[in-house]
N, C-alpha and C positions, 0 to 999 in steps of 0.2 A: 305816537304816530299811528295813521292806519295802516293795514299791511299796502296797501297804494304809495303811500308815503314813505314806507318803508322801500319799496320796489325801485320806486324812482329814485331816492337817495343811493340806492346801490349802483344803479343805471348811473346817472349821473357823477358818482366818484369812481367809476370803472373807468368810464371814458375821460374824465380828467388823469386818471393815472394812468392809461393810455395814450395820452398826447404828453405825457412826464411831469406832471404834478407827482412830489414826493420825490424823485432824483435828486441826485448832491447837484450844487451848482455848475460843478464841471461836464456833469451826465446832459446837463438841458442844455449847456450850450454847444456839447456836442450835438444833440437831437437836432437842434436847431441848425444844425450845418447839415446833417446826412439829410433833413426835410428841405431845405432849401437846394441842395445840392439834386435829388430824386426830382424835384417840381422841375428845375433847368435839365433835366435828362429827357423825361418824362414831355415834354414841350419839344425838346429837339427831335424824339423819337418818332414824335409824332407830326413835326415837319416831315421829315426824312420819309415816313412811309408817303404822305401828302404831293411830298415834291415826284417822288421816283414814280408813284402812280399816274401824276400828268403826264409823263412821256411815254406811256408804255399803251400799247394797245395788241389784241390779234388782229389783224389783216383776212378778210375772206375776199377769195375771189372767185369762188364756184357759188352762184346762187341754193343750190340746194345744201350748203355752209347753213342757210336761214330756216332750213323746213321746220317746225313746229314752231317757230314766231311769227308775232299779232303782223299788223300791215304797220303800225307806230314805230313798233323795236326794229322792223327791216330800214324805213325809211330812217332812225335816230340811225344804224348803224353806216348807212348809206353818207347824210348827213356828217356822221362822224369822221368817214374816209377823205372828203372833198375839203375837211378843215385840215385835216391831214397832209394834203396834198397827193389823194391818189383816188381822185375821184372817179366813178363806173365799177369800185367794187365796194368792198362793205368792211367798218372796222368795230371792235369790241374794244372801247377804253376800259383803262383800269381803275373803274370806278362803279360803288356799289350799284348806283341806278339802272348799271348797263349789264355787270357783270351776274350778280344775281337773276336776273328774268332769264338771261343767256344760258345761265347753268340749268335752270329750272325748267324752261320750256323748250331748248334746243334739242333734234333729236342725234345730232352726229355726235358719238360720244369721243370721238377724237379730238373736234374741236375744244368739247365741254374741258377735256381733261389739260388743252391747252387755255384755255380760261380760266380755269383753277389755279393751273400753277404760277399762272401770270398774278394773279389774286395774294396766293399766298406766300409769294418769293418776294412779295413788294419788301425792303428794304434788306433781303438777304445777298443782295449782289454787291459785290466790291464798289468800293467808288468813293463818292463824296458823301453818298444819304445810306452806306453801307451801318445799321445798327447792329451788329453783332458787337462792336466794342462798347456799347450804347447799354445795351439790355447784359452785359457783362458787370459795369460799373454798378448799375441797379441794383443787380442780384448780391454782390459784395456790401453793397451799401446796405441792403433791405437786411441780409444777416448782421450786418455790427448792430441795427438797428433794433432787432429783436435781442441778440444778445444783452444790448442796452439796458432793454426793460424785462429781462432777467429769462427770456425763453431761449430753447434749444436752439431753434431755426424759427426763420420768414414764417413759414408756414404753421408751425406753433402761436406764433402773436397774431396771426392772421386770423384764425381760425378760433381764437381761446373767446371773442364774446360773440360766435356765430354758434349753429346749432350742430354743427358737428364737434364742436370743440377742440380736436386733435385733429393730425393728419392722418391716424392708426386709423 
């Protein structure tokens, strides 16, 4: 073989003994529960952050809340309030299209910093779409999972065919 040949046959049985080609039989049907089980997690989480972001907006009611946005982001935010049901001020959903320009171009950093955290609290609040027990199960599962296929931690099997190798 050429050294190409060579490469790629490496390449290629890395990532099958990656996905557990070479486990005993009981190792792969375990893999195959902790991967199907992370894919139903992984989908819920990501409802959950989806769901909790439709309901969640800031509310502005002092126009100069808008100073450094275009006349489009004043009137989406406008627009946004009256779907709302509080129309003649201006609202920020929790959604990237609205939230990013808002973080970016807004000059009131008061507001920005309640946009943020509206951003990044999305599914840390108690409730129904709360994922902390979500991204709990993950993190348990992601370790058997590397244990499985013989590393320390997540972050060892994660990282062992990338360019950093380790998490050291």
């Amino acid at each position: 073989l050429s050294s190409e040949q060579h490469r790629l046959l490496d390449v290629l049985r890395t990532r099958m003994q990656r996905r557990g080609a070479g486990l005993p039989q009981e190792a792969k049907a375990r893999l195959a529960e902790i991967n199907a089980r992370l894919a139903a997690l992984s989908s819920q989480y990501n409802q959950n952050l989806i769901h909790e972001a439709g309901s969640q907006a800031v509310f502005i009611e002092d126009e100069s809340g808008l100073d450094g946005l275009p006349s489009a982001l004043r009137q989406a935010a406008a627009t946004a309030a009256t779907e709302r049901g509080r129309p003649g001020i201006w609202a920020i959903p929790n959604a990237r299209g609205s939230v990013w320009p808002f973080l970016t171009l807004a000059t009131r950093r008061d507001l920005r910093e309640q946009v943020w955290h509206m951003w990044t609290d999305r599914g840390d609040n108690a409730g129904p779409h709360d994922n902390k027990p979500i991204a709990a199960e993950m993190l348990q599962l992601r370790g058997e999972l590397a244990r499985l296929m013989g590393c320390p931690s997540y972050a060892h099997f994660a990282l062992a065919d990338r360019m950093a190798r380790t998490p050291e």
